[in-house]
N, C-alpha and C positions, 0 to 999 in steps of 0.2 A: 450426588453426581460424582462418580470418580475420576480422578486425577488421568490425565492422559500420562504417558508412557515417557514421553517426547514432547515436552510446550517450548515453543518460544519464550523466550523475557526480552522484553522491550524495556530501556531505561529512560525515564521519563526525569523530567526535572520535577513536576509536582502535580500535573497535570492528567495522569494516564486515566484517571475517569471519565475525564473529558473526553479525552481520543476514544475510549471504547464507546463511549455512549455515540459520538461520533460515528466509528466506522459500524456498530451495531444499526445506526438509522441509514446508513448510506449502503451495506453491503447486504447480500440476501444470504441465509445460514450464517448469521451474526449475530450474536449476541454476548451481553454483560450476564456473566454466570456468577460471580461476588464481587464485593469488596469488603477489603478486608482493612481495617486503621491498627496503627502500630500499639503496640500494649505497653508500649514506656517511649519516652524522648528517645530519639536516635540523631546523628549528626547531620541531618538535614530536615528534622522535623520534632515535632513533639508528640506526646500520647494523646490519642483520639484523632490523626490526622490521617487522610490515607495512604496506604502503604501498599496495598497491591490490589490489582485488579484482575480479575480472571474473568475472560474473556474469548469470543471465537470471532475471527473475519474469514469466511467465508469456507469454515467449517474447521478453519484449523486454528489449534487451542496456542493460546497466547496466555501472559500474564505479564500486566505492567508494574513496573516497580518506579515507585515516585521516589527515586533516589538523589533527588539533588542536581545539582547545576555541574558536577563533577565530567560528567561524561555527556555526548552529544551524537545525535544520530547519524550517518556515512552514509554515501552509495554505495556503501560496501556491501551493505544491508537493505533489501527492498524485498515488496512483494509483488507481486506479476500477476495481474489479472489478464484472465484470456475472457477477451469478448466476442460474441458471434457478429457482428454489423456496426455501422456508425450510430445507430442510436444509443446501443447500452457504451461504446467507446466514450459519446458527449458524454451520456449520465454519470458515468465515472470522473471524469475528468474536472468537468465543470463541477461537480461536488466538490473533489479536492481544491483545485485552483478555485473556487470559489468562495472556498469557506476558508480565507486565509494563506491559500498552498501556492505553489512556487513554479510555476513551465519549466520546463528543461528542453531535452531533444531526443530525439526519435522515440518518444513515446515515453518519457518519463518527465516525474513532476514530485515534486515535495506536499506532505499536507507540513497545515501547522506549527506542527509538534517536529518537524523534521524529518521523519518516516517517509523514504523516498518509496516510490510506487511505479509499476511499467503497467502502463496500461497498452495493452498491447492484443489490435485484432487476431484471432486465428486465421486471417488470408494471409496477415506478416507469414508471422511464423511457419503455415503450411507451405508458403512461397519459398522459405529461406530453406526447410526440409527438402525440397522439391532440387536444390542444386541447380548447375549451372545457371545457363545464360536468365533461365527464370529467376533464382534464386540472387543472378549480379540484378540485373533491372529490377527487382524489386525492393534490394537492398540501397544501390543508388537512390529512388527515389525516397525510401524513408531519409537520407541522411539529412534532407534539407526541414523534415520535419519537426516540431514540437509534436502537437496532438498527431496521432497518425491519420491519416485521410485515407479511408477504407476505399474510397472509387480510385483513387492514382494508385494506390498500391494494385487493386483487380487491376488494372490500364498494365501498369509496368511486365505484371507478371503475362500478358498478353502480349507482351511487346508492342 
């Protein structure tokens, strides 16, 4: 398989085969494409431990690096899932917040490993496209949300 052009790296404290095995069972066009263990001791691990993991969530190529406890995941950094309805919004959500992850608000949420996530319906986002008064009423009513509620957001955007 060749290298993509353009990967992510996720930094991981030691854990990143977990997460890919993780988000390859939770997301669809996901999977663990290697792993790879370090070929000598490096400052957070030793040889035969692993070292990177190459990987896709949800088509887009990543690669985790089990670099130590040095560095830590931010909302600076997330990924944005677009879902079509509140079914696939739960499945999403409830995977992460249920395997360990963290609520937030208006549609984001921590797994694990720290890796903030939006999980976020397309009626949001086409609402917020949509401007004005649809666009304030729809945004208002996410603000009081954690998970987003796919029926208040259609209500809002209907005024």
């Amino acid at each position: 398989m060749a290298t993509a052009k353009n990967t992510i790296c996720l930094w991981f404290d030691k854990d990143a085969e977990e997460a890919a095995r993780f988000y390859e069972a939770t997301f669809p066009d996901s999977q663990v494409t290697a792993v790879h263990k370090a070929p000598s001791d490096y400052p957070s691990g030793k040889k035969g431990d692993v070292l990177t993991v190459q990987f896709t969530v949800l088509g887009i190529p990543c690669l985790g690096l089990n670099g130590g406890p040095v560095f830590k995941q931010t909302e600076a950094f997330s990924f944005q899932i677009a879902t079509d309805d509140q079914d696939e919004t739960d499945r999403y959500w409830d995977a992460i917040v249920g395997n360990d992850g963290q609520e937030s608000a208006c549609g984001w949420c921590k797994d694990k490993w720290g890796l903030s996530w939006q999980v976020t319906p397309r009626t949001l986002t086409d609402a917020l496209a949509a401007g004005g008064d649809e666009a304030r009423r729809a945004f208002e009513a996410m603000m009081d949300m954690k998970k987003i509620d796919v029926a208040r957001i259609e209500a809002a955007r209907r005024g």
